[in-house]
C-alpha positions in Angstrom: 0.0 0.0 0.0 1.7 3.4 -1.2 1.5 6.0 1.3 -0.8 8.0 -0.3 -3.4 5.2 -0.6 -3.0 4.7 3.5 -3.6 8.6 4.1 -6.9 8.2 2.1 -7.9 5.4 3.7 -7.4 6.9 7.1 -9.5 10.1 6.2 -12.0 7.6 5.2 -12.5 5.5 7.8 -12.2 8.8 9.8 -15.4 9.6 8.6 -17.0 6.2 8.6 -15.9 6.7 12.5 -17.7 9.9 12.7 -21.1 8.6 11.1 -21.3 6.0 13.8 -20.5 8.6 16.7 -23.1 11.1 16.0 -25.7 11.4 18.0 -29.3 11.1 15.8 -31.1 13.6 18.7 -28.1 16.3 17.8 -28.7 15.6 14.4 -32.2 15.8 14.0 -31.7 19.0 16.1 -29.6 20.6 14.3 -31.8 19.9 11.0 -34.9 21.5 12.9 -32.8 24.7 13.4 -31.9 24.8 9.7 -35.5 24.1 9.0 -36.7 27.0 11.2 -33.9 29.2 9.4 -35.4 28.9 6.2 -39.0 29.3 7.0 -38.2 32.7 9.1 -36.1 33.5 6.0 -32.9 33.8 7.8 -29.5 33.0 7.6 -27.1 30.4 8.4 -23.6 31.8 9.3 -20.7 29.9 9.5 -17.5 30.6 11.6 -14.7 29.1 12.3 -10.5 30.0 12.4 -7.8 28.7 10.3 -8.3 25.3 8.5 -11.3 25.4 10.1 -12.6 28.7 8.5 -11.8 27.3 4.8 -14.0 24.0 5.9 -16.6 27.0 7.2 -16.7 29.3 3.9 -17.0 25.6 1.6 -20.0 24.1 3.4 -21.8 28.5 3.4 -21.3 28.4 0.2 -23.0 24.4 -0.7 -26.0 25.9 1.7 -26.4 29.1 -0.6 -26.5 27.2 -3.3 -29.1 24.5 -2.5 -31.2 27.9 -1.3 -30.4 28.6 2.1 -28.8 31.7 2.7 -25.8 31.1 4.3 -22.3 33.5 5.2 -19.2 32.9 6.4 -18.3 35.0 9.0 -14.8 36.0 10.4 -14.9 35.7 14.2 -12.1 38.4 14.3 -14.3 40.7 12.0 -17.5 39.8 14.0 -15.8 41.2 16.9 -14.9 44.5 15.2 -18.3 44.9 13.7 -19.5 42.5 11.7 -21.3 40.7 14.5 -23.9 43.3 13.2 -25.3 40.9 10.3 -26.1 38.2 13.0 -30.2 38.6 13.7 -31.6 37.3 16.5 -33.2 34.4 14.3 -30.4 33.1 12.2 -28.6 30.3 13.3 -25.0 30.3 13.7 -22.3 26.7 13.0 -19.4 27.4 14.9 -16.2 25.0 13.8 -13.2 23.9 15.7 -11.6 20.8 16.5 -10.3 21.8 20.0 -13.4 23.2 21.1 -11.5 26.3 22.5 -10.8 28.8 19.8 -10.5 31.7 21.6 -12.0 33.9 19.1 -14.9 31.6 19.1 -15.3 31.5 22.8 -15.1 35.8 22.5 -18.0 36.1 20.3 -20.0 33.5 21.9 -21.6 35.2 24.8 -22.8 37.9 22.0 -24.7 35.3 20.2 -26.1 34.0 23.7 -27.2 37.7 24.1 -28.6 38.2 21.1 -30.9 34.5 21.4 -29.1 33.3 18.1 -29.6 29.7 17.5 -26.0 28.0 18.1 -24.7 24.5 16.8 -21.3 23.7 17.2 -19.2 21.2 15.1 -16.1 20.2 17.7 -13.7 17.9 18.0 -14.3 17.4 21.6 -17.6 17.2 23.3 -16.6 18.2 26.5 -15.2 21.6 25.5 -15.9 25.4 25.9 -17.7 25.9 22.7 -19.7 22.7 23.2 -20.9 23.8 26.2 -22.7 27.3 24.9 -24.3 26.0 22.0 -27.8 24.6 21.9 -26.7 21.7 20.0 -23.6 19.6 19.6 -22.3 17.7 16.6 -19.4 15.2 17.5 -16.7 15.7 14.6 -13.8 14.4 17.1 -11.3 11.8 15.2 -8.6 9.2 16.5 -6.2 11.0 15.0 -4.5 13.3 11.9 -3.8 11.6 8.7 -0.7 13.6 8.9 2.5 11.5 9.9 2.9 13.8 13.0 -0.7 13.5 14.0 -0.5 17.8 13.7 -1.3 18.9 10.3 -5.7 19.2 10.1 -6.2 16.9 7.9 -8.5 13.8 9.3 -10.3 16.6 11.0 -11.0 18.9 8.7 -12.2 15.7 6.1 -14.9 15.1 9.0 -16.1 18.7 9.1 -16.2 18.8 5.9 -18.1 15.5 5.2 -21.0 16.5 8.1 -21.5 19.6 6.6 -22.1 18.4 3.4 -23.9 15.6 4.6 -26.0 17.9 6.7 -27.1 20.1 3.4 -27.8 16.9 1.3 -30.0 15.7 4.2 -31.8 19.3 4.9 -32.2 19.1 0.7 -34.1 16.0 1.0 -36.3 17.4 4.1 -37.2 20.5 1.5 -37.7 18.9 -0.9 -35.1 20.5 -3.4 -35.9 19.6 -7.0 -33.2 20.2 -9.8 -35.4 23.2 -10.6 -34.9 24.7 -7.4 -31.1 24.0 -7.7 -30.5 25.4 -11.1 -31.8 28.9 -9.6 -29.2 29.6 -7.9 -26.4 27.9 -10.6 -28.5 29.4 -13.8 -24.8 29.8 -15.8 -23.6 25.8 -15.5 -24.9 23.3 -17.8 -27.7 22.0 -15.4 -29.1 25.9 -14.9 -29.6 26.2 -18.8 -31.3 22.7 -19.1 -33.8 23.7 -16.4 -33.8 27.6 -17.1 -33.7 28.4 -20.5 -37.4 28.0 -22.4 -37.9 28.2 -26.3 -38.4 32.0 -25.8 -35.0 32.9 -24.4 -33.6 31.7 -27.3 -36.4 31.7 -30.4 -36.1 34.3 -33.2 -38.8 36.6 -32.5 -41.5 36.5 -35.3 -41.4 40.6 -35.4 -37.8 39.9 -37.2 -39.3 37.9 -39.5 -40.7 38.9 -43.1 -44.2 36.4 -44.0 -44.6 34.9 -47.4 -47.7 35.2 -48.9 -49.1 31.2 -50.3 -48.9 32.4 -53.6 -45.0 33.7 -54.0 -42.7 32.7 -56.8 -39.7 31.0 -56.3 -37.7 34.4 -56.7 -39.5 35.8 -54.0 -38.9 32.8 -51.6 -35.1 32.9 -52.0 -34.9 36.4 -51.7 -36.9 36.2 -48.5 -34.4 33.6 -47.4 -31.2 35.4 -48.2 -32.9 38.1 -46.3 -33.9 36.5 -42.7 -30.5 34.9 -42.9 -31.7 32.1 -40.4 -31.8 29.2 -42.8 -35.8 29.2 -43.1 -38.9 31.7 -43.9 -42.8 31.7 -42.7 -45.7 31.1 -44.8 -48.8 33.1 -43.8 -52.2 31.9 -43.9 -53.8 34.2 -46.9 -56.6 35.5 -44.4 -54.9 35.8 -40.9 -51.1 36.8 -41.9 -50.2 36.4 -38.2 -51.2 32.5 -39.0 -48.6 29.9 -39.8 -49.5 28.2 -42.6 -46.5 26.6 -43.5 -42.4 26.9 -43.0 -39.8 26.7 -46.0 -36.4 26.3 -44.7 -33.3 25.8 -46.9 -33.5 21.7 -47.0 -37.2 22.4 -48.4 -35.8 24.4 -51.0 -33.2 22.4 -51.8 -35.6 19.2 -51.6 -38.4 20.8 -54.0 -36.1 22.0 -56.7 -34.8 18.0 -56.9 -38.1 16.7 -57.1 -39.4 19.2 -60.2 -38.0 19.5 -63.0 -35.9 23.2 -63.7 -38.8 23.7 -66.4 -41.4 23.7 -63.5 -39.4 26.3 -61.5 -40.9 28.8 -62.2 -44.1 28.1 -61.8 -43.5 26.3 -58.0 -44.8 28.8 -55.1 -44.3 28.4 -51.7 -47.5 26.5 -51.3 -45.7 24.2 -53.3 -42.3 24.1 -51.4 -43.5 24.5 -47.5 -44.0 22.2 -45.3 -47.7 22.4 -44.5 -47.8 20.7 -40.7 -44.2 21.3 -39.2 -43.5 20.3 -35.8 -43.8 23.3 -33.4 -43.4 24.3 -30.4 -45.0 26.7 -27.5 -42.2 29.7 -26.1 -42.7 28.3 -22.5 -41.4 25.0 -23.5 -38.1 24.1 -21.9 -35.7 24.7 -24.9 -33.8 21.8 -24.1 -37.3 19.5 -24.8 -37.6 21.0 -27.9 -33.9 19.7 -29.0 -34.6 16.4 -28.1 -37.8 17.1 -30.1 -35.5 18.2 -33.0 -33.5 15.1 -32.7 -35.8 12.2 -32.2 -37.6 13.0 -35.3 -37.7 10.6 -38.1 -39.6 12.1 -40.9 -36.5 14.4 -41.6 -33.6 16.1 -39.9 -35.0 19.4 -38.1 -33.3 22.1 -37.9 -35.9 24.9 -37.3 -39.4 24.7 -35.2 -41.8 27.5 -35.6 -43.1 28.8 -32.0 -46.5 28.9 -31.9 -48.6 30.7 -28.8 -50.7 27.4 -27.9 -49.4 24.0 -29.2 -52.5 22.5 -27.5 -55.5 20.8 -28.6 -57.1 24.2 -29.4 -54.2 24.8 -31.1 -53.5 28.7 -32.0 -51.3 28.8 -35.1 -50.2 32.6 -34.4 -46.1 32.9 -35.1 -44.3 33.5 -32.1 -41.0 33.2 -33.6 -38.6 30.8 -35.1 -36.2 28.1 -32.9 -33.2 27.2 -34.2 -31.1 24.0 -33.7 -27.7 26.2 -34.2 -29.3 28.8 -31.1 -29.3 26.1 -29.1 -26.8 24.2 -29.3 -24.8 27.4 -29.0 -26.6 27.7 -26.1 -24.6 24.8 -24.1 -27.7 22.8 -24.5 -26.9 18.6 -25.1 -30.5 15.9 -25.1 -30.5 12.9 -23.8 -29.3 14.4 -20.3 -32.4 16.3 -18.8 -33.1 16.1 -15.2 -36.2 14.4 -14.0 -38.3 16.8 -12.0 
């Protein structure tokens, strides 16, 4: 066994350790006061000193993104002035191994003052900090993975395995769907599957020039070359804000195979549109209507016209136009959408 695998190993079985040491009452304590904190609307803050501060800011800022609002807080600033974003109803983690941090223990009677909820995260249960917080999580280990049994390194695994463990458990409690998650990570590639809909990203029909059932082939080219987006509308000849049909550049191409160049002239683009294309509603998630695009088998799609109601009572007014390129510039892959 190299070294390095024995070190991992040890942080392991550190925290295999720790699972079977903590008390279910503390836990289940400790999740009520995170419960309370986000049905007052207030804030989890997270302190802690040294090695013990970086564990602190990691697991504020999992909680902010699963939707709790969460802060690290410096206990050396707190005690200059930035105890003043502490309210009475937030809950407060404290972090240390020993127990007896002593910028922990300063700020502690202020948060007894101002009725703060406390939990403390220690190493040892029979410590200072321990003893003047509501409720106590057991984060104590044999010993450091470090050959000197000095460096945080065991410890600091623990911490940070029970506050992560503590978020995924409080996100079960909520309830947290990947809808609520991707609200607070709307850039990544999960936020845009769950985020974007076909309007963020449709060409909006106002950009768009109609053709009228009854235009020549010249005029269907130009209106092509004009919209530059690889496909033009075809309006119904009594409501022009009706689709009747969609041309794009495959249709084109398609129709002028399939007649003969002494027919051109006479095709229109009743002849060349595709008279029921798939569609779309804006509200759709855009990445449905990729896999839409892609499980097709009549034809590759490329383009889906947006229409305002895709239902039953279907109203064929043009939203705009969705294009396979927008998306996929997008970020947006099928195949890998989150179930609600």
């Amino acid at each position: 066994m190299s070294a390095l695998t024995r070190c991992l190993e040890e942080e392991a079985g550190a925290i295999a350790a720790a699972a079977g040491r903590l008390d279910a009452g503390q836990v289940e304590a400790a999740l009520e006061l995170l419960d309370r904190c986000a049905e007052q609307r207030a804030k989890l803050v997270i302190t802690g000193v040294g090695k013990s501060g970086i564990v602190a800011r990691k697991i504020a800022a999992t909680f902010s993104s699963i939707g709790l609002m969460a802060i690290y807080l410096s206990p050396l600033d707190a005690l200059h002035g930035d105890l003043g974003v502490v309210a009475p109803q937030d809950v407060v983690l404290l972090l240390s191994n020993s127990g007896e941090t002593q910028e922990l223990l300063e700020i502690l009677p202020h948060l007894q003052r101002r009725g703060s909820a406390r939990i403390a995260l220690v190493g040892r249960l029979a410590s200072s900090l321990a003893r003047g917080c509501d409720v106590v999580l057991d984060g104590s280990v044999d010993r450091e993975a470090c050959p000197l049994n000095l460096a945080p390194t065991a410890s600091t695994a623990v911490a940070m395995a029970i506050g992560d463990a503590l978020a995924a458990v409080w996100m079960e409690r909520r309830g947290i769907s990947p809808q609520d998650f991707a609200l607070n990570h709307p850039a990544g590639s999960l936020g845009r599957q769950l985020t974007l809909r076909v309007s963020d990203l449709m060409v909006p029909a106002a950009r768009l020039h109609p053709l009228a059932p009854s235009a020549d082939l010249p005029a269907v080219i130009a209106q092509l070359t004009q919209d530059a987006i690889g496909a033009c509308w075809v309006a119904h000849p009594d409501e022009p804000e009706r689709l009747a049909g969609l041309i794009t550049d495959g249709d084109l191409r398609r129709a002028l195979q399939a007649h003969g160049p002494g027919t051109w002239a006479t095709l229109t683009a009743r002849d060349l549109m595709t008279a029921d294309p798939i569609t779309v509603g804006p509200g759709l998630l855009a990445v449905e209507a990729l896999e839409r695009m892609e499980r097709n088998r009549r034809k590759p799609i490329s383009i889906l016209p947006v229409l305002a109601n895709t239902g039953a009572d279907e109203d064929r007014q043009l939203q705009g136009l969705l294009r396979l390129h927008d998306l996929v510039q997008a970020g947006l892959t099928s195949g890998r959408s989150p179930q609600p």
